[in-house]
N, C-alpha and C positions, 0 to 999 in steps of 0.2 A: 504494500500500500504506500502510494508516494506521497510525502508531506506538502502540502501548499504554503505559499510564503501569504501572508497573512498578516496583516499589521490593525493594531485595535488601538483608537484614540477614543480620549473623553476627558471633555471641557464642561464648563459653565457656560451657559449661553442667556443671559436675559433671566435669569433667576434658577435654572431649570439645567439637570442633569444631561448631555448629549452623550449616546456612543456612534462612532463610525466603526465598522467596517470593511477595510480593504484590503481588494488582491487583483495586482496589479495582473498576474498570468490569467485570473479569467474575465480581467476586466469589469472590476463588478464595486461598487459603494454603496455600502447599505449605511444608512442614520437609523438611529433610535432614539428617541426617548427616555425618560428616567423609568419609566414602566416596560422597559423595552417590545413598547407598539412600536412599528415600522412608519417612518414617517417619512420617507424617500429611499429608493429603492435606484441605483443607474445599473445598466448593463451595455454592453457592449462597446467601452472606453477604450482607448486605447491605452498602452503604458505611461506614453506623454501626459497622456489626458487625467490617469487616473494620480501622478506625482504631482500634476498643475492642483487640484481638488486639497491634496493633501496638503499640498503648501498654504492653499486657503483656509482649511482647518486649523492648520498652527497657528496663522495671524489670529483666530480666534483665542488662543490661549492652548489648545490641544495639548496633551500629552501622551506620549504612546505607551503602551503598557507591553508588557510581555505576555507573550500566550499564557504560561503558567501563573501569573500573578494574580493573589489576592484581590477580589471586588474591592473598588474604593481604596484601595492602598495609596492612590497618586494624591488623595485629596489629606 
């Protein structure tokens, strides 16, 4: 089974908990919420496309977390 490279950010946004998820090989950004409901959904980005998003993320404040990391550890 091959591992996917996978990157999890989550910021504060306007009072309220955000997670992303991203991976740049299937081209895909998922946002969530603090109740993790779906609240945008991209597919079919490019790799450009999906590092351009992430770097928007971070102007947010974003922090990326490790796969294995603690919920809430960053805050």
């Amino acid at each position: 089974m091959a591992t996917r490279k996978v990157n999890i950010w989550m910021w504060i946004q306007n009072g309220k908990i955000l997670k992303a998820i991203s991976s740049e090989e299937e081209g895909t950004i998922k946002i969530f919420d603090e109740c993790d409901n779906l609240i945008l959904k991209r597919t079919g980005l490019t790799r450009f496309q999906v590092k351009q998003i992430e770097i928007n993320i971070i102007k947010y404040g974003a922090k990326k977390l490790d796969k294995h990391a603690e919920p809430f550890r960053f805050l």
